[in-house]
C-alpha positions in Angstrom: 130.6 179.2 123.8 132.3 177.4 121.2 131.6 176.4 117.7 130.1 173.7 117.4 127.2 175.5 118.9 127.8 178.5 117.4 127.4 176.1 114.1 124.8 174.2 115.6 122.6 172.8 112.7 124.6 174.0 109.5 127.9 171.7 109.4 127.6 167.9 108.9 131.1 167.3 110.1 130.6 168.8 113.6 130.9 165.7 115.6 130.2 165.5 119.1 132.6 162.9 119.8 135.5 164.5 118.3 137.8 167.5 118.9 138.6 168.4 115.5 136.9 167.0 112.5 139.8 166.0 110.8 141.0 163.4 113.5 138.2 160.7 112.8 136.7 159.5 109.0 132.9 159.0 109.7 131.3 156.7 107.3 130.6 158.2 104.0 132.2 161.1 104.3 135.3 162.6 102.8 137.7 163.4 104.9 140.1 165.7 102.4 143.7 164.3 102.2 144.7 164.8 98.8 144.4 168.2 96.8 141.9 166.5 94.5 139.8 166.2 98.0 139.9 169.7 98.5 138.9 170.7 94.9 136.4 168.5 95.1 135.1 170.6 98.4 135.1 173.9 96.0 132.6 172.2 93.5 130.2 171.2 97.0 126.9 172.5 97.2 128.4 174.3 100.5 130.7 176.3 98.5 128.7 176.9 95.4 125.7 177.7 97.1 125.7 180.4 98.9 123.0 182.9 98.0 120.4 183.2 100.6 117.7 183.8 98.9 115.9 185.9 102.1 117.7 188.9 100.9 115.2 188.8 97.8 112.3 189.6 100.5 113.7 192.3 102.1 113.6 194.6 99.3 111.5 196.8 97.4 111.7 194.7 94.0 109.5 192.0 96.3 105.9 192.2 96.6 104.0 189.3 98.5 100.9 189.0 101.2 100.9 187.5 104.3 98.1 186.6 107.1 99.1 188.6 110.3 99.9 185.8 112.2 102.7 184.2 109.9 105.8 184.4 111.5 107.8 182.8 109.2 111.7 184.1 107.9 110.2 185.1 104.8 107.4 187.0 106.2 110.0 188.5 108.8 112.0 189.6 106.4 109.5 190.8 104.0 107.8 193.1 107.1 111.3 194.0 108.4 110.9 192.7 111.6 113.5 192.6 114.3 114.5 188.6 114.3 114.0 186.7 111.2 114.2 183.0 112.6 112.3 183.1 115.9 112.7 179.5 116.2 115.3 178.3 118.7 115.2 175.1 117.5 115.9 175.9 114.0 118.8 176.6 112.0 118.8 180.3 111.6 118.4 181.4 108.2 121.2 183.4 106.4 123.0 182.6 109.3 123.5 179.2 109.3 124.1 178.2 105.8 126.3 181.4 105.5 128.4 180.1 108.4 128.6 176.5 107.1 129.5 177.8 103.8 132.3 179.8 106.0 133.4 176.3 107.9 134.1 174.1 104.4 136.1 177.7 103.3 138.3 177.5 106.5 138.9 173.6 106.3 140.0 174.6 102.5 142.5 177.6 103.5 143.8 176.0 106.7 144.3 172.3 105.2 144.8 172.7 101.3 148.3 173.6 101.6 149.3 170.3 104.0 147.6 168.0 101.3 148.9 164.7 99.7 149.9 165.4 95.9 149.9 168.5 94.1 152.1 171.5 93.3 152.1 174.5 95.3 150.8 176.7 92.8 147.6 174.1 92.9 147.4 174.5 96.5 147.8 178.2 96.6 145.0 178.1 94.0 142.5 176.0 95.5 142.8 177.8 98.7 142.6 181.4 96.9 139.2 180.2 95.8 138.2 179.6 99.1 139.4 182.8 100.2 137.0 184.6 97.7 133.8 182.1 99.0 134.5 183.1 102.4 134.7 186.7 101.5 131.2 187.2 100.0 129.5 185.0 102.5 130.8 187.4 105.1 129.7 190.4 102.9 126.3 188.8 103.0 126.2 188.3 106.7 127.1 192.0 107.2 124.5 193.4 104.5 122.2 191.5 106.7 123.0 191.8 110.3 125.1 194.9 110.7 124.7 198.6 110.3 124.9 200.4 106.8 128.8 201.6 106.4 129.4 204.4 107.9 132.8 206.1 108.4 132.3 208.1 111.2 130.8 205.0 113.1 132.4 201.7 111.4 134.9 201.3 113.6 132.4 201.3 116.9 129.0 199.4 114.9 129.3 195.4 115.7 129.9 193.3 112.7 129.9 190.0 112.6 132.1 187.3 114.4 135.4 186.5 112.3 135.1 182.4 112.6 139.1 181.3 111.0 139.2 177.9 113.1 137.7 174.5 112.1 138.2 173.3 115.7 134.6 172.9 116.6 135.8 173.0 120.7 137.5 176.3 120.3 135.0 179.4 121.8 133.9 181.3 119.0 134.9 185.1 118.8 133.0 188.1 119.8 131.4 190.7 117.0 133.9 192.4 115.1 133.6 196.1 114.1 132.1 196.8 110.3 135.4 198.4 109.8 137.0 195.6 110.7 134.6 192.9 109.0 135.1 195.0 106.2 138.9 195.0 106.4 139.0 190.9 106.7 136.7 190.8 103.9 139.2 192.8 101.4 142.1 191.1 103.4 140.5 187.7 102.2 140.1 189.0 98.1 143.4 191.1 98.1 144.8 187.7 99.4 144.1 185.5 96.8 144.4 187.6 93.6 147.9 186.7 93.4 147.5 182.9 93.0 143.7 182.3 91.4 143.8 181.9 87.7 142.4 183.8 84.9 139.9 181.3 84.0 138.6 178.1 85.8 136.8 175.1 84.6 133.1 176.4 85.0 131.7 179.9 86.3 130.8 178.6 89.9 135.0 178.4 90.4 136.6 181.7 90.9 139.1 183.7 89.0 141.1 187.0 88.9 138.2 188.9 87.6 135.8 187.7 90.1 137.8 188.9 92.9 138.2 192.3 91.3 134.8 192.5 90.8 134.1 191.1 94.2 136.5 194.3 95.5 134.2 196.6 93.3 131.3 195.4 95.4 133.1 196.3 98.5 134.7 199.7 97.6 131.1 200.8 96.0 129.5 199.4 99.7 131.9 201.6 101.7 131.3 204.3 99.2 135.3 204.6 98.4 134.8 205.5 94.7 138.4 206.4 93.7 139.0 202.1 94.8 136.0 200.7 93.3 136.6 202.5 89.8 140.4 200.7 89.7 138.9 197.2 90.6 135.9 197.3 88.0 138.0 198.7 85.3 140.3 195.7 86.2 137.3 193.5 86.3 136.3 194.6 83.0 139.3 193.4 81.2 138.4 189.4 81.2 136.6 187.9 78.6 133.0 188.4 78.5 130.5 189.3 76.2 127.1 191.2 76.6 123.6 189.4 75.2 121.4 191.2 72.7 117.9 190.3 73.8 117.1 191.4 70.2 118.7 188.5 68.7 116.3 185.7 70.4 113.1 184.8 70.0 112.3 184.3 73.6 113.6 183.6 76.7 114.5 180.2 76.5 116.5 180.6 73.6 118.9 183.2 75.9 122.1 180.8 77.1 121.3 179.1 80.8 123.2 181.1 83.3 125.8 178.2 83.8 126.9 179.1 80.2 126.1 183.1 80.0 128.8 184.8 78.6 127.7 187.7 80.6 128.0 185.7 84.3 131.5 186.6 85.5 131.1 184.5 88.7 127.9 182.2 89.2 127.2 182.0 92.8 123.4 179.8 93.4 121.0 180.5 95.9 121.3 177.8 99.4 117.6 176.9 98.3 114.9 178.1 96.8 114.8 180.5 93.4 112.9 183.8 92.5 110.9 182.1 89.6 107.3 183.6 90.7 108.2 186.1 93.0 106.1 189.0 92.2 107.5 192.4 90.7 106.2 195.1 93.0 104.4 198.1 91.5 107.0 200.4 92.0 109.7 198.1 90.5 106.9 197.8 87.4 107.0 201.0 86.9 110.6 201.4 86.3 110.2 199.6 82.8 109.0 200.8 79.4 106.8 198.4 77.2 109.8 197.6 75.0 112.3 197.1 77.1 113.1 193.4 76.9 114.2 192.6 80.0 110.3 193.1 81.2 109.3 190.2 78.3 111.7 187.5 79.0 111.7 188.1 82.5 108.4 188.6 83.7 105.7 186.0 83.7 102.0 186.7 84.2 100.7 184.1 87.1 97.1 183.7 88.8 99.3 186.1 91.7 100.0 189.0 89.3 103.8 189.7 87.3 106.5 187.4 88.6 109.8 186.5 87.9 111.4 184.5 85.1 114.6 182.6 84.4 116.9 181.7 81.7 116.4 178.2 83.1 119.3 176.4 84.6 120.3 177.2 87.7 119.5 181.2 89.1 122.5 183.2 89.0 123.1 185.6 91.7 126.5 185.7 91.6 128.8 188.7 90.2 128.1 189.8 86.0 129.6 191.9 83.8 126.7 194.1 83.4 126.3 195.1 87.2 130.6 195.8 86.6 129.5 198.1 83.8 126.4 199.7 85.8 129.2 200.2 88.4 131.4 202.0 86.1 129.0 203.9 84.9 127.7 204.9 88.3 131.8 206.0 89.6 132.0 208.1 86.6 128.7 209.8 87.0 129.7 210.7 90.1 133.1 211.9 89.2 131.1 214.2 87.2 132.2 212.6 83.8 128.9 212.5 82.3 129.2 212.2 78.3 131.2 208.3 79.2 128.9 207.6 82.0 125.8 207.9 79.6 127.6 206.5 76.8 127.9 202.7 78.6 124.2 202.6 79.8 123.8 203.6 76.1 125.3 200.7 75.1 123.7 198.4 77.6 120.6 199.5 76.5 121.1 199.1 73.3 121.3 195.4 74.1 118.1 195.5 76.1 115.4 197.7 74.4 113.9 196.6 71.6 115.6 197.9 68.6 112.8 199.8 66.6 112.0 201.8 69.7 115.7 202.4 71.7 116.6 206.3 72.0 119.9 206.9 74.2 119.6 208.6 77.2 121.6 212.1 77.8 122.0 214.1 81.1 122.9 217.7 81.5 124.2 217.4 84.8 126.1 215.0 87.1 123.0 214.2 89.3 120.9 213.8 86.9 123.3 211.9 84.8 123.3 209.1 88.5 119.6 209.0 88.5 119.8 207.5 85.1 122.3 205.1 85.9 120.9 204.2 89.5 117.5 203.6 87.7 118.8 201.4 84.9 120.4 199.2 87.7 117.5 198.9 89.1 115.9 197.4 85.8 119.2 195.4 84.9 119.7 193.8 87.7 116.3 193.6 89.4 116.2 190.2 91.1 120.0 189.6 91.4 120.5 189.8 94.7 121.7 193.1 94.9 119.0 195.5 95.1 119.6 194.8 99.6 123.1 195.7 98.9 122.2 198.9 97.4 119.2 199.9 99.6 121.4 199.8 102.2 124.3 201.7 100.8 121.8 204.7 98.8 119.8 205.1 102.3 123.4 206.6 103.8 123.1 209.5 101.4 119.9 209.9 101.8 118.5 208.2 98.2 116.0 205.6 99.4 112.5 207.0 99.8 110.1 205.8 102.6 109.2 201.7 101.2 105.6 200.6 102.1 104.3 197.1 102.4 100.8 197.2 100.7 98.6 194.9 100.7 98.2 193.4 97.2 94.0 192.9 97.7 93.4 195.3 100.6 95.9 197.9 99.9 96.4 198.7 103.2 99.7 199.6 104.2 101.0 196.9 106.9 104.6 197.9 107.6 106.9 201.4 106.1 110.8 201.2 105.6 112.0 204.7 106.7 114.5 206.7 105.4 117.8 205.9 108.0 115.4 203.4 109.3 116.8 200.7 112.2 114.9 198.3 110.3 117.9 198.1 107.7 119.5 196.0 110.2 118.5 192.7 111.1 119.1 191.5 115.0 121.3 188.5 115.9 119.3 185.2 115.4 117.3 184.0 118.4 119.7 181.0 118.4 122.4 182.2 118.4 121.9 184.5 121.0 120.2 181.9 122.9 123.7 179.8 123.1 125.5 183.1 123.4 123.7 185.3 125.5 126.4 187.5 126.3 126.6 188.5 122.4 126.8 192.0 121.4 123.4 193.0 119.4 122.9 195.5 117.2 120.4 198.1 119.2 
């Protein structure tokens, strides 16, 4: 099987007629060439757009309804069934643009450094960044279609296949292990820290601090504290500064995410947007009636309480406050509770309206992580994380049982279990259908 149908439906330059992309110059498209060609390719929708925003239906932030029959992705994913795109004739989601977002990162690393014009250090720069843009779309792929990490199991649970090559002829590799996944992923970050810059020209292009705070993401996933705790302190040293929600009116007077002083690196969803996606009851209940996260970013709709925006474009990308909520979660569970408490203090001091805020104190290292775990859950609530973190709590055994209720009926119509299969999303039905001989996950 090789990649072009592997790819089938996700990458405009895969040509029948050609063996390699890069050989022909189809009509209206850029071939890159130069290093401005390939710069250009990290400000492409392909490379700046790689949310998918189906991991927002999956979780327990989400609450929608659904006739029995609809077999849609989104109801798929909502209900946690087995194969989100049934469709053999359609492009697979998370898959698909995940993997095409993969394909413009590999003509970036594997071409930049041959280009026309431009130093070295430009090169080595441009192709860093596509080092990091590959990285998190393959940490997406694996939140969605692979097994929680485990350490006892890692190294025998399929992953996802490695895809390095932009020749669209060449067979495409089987699964690799999560362990492995895992260790291409960091491979890919540690790679480029060396050569990306501190800052960039907007928050879509990476820097320094995005991939340490990219590393956080994956120590915290494979639950290797003593890691994460050096990259987020790392990631915490660039220049940022946290929002007081008490200082604006309203919502729209809170900066756009593409000019957030609080957005360390802005990554946008493929398509789509939260904006009236409904707040389930038990994420509803996490919030007090002054915190004012719930009044900027709720909005009351004919549907019940959905989501709001900033405006601009939706930012799901990595922020200092989830590098804070981090920290504070790695020194909770190091047991140092007095520092742990005092930066959700002063987070929430930021959030909670200011005639009402009280800090929050723990008397024990436990309960001192329930408190942090449950203000990450409020912060970040509609990031894109909250799949991420499902996955990772359910391991050691913090994810309670998640029920799909009806909103009218209130009938229960599917249950999330604790250690649940479900948590793992099968290969899509094309993709095994061109590769039938493709490991699946059960």
């Amino acid at each position: 099987m090789n990649i072009r149908y592997f790819l089938i439906g996700t990458c405009l330059f895969l040509l029948s007629s050609c063996n390699n992309f890069l050989e022909v110059k189809p009509k209206g498209i850029i071939i890159p060439e130069k290093l401005v060609d390939y710069q250009g390719l990290l400000n492409a929708p392909s490379m700046t757009r790689t949310f998918p925003i189906n991991l927002l239906d999956f979780t327990d932030d989400n609450l929608n309804s659904f006739e029995p029959t609809v077999e849609s992705a989104t109801a798929n994913g909502y209900f946690w069934r087995p194969v989100l795109t049934l469709n053999v004739e359609a492009n697979p989601d998370v898959w698909g643009p995940l993997y095409r977002s993969i394909y413009s990162a590999n003509v970036i690393i594997n071409g930049v450094m041959g280009a026309a014009e431009g130093t070295d250090e430009q090169k080595r720069s441009t192709r860093a960044e596509a080092y990091l843009v590959r990285a998190i779309c393959y940490m997406d792929l694996l939140t969605v279609f692979a097994k929680s990490y485990n350490e006892a199991t890692a190294a025998t649970d399929p992953g996802v296949p490695l895809v390095i090559s932009t020749d669209v002829n060449e067979k495409i590799p089987p699964r690799s292990s999560v362990a492995v996944t895992l260790e291409s992923i960091r491979g890919d970050v540690e790679a480029a820290i060396a050569d990306l810059p501190q800052n960039n020209i907007n928050r879509y292009r990476s820097t320094k601090y995005a991939a340490y705070g990219l590393l956080t993401r994956i120590y915290l996933y494979m639950a290797n504290y003593e890691e994460a705790l050096k990259y987020v302190t790392l990631a915490l040293e660039g220049p940022y500064r946290l929002l007081d929600y008490n200082e604006y009116a309203d919502n729209t007077s809170v900066p756009v995410y593409d000019l957030n002083p609080e957005v360390l690196w802005q990554r946008a969803a493929v398509s789509g947007s939260p904006i009236f996606m409904l707040y389930s009851d038990d994420l509803k209940s996490y919030f007090e009636n002054n915190d004012l996260r719930y009044t900027f970013l709720t909005l009351a709709n004919n549907s019940g309480l959905g989501r709001n925006s900033f405006g601009g474009v939706y930012n799901f990308g990595i922020t200092y406050p989830e590098m804070y909520l981090t920290q504070a979660e790695l020194l909770a569970r190091d047991g140092k509770i007095e520092q742990s408490m005092a930066i959700i203090n002063n987070l929430r001091k930021h959030r909670i309206l200011r005639s009402a805020y009280i800090d929050l104190s723990a008397t024990s290292p436990d309960q001192a992580l329930e408190l942090v775990l449950m203000e990450r859950r409020r912060e970040l609530a509609y990031s894109g994380l909250r799949w991420f973190d499902m996955k990772r709590l359910d391991q050691e055994g913090r994810m309670p049982e998640v029920k799909r209720i009806h909103p009218v009926t209130k009938v229960v119509e599917a249950t999330l279990s604790p250690k649940s299969p479900h948590y793992t999303f099968e290969m899509p039905a094309r993709v095994k259908a061109f590769n039938p001989n493709i490991e699946t996950n059960f």
